[in-house]
C-alpha positions, -999 to +999 in steps of 0.1 A: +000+000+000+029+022+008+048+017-024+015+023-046+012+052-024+045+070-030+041+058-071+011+086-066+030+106-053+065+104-073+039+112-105+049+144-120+015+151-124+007+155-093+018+187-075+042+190-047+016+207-026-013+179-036+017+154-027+025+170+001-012+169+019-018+132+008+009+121+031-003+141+058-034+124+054-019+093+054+006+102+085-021+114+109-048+097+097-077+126+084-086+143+054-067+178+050-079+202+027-058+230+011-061+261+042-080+290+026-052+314+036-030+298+014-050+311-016-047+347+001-013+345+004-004+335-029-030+362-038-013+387-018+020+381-033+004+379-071-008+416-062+024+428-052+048+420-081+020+424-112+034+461-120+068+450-113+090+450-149+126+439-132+133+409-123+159+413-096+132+440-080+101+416-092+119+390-064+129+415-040+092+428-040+079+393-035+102+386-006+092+416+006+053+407+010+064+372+016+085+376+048+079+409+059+043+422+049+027+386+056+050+377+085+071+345+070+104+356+087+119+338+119+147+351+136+157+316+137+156+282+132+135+265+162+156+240+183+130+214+181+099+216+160+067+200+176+046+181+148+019+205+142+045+225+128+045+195+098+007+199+090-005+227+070-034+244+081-023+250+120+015+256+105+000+283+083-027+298+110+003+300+137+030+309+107+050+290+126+065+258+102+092+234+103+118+244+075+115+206+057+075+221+051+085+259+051+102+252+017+076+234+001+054+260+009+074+290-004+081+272-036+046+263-046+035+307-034+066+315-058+057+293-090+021+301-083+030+341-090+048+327-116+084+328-106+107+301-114+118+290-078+134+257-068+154+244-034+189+244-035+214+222-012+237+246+004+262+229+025+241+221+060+212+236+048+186+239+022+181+268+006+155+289-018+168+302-049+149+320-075+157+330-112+158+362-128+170+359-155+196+340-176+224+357-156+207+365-122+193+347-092+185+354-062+195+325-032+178+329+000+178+313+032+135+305+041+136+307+078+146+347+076+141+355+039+178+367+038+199+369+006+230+356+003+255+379-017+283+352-037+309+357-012+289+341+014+279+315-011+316+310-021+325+299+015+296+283+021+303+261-011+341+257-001+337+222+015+322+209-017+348+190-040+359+208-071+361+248-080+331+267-060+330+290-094+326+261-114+296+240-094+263+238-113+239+240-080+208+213-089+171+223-078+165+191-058+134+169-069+099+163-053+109+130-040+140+146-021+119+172-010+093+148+003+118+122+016+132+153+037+100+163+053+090+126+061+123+126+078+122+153+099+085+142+109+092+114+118+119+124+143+093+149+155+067+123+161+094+103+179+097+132+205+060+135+212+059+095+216+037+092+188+049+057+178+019+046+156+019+083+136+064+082+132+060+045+122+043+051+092+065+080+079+092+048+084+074+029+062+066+056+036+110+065+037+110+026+030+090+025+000+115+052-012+149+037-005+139+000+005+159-016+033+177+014+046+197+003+075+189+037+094+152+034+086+152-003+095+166+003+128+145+034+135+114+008+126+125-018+145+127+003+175+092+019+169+080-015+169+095-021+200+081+004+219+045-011+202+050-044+216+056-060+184+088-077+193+097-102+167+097-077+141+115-053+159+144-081+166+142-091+125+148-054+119+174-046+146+194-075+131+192-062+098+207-033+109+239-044+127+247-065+099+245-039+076+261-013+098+287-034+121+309+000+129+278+020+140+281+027+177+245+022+180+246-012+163+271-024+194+246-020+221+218-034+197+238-063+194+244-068+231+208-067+237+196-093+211+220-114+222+208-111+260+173-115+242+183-147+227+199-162+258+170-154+277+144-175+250+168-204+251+163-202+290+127-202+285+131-232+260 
């Protein structure tokens, strides 16, 4: 179900946004509609750039709106963020969103006012960038809305192999984008204790990259705390054989072995 589920999604006919809500639906378990005041910020933005002729001031005007007229900036990113910062319509009632859904949303406002904007790996973070032409565009960060001059990009590009000049900087693709929100969910979930909600993000990462060691172990252990023990051992197993030098693979090892001991006691 999973894997016909993320087919859906991977479609390039289906929007990122569309995509976006039918794995919320399927992560908390009810329908989500598309907030109104999406609409009225897209709207809002579309009303703000129409007269503009520039493109370097058609973007700055946009951010403008964007982050200061309709309140997107933060003056930070927040230490942890709870999961209703994941789901749409209380993320954009509170304007208070996790960056792994804060992109998704500024991309789809962007290409909705007709903008060609995509999300850019920076080194540590990801990144907004925006084209204005054939020579010009505009890099951003989407937790303050702040531009990054080329200088700044230069350094920030220095731990990548090869010449920073020479680096063609790839929009990343739906599936990355999704794959990175599922991610960060799922920790999220793991923090409130929502075991059920996280494990199914697991299985939805799985259906992308099957038999990831990380996601294996991260399922076996939601498992565990559901009771569900046998799978949990099959998938702890899986991971410390795939993943021998892992730290956490030591002390998973230690405990199925005392687990095993203690069923041939039992025996």
């Amino acid at each position: 179900m999973n894997s016909l589920l993320f087919s859906e999604l991977a479609n390039e006919q289906v929007d990122l946004l569309k995509a976006l809500l039918l794995l919320e639906e399927h992560v908390f378990e009810q329908k989500t509609p598309l907030p109104n005041n999406f609409n009225d910020f897209v709207h809002r933005c579309q009303q703000a750039i129409e007269d503009e002729t520039d493109p370097l001031l058609k973007v700055q005007r946009f951010l403008e709106t964007l982050f200061i007229d309709l309140l997107f900036i933060e003056q930070s990113i927040p230490p942890s963020s709870g999961s209703e910062t994941y789901q749409l319509t209380p993320a954009l009632a509170q304007l208070c969103m996790a960056p792994a859904l804060k992109v998704i949303v500024i991309q789809e406002i962007a290409q909705q006012c007709g903008l060609t904007c995509d999300v850019v790996f920076i080194p540590k973070m990801l990144m907004m960038r925006i084209v204005c032409d054939e020579d010009y565009a505009v890099i951003f960060e989407p937790i303050t809305g702040e531009a990054i001059d080329w200088h700044t990009l230069e350094q920030r590009m220095s731990d990548v192999e090869g010449d920073p000049e020479n680096i063609v900087l790839e929009g990343e693709s739906k599936t990355v984008l999704l794959q990175n929100y599922l991610l960060n969910l799922k920790n999220s979930l793991i923090k409130e204790q929502k075991f059920s909600q996280a494990l199914r993000c697991v299985d939805l990462l799985l259906a992308i990259k099957p038999n990831d060691p990380i996601e294996r172990r991260d399922r076996g252990f939601l498992f565990h705390q559901l009771d569900c023990f046998k799978v949990a051992c099959d998938d702890y197993r899986y991971f410390v054989e795939h993943c021998p030098d892992d730290p956490a693979a030591q002390l998973l090892k230690l405990q199925l072995d005392n687990i095993q001991i203690e069923n041939t006691i039992l025996h």
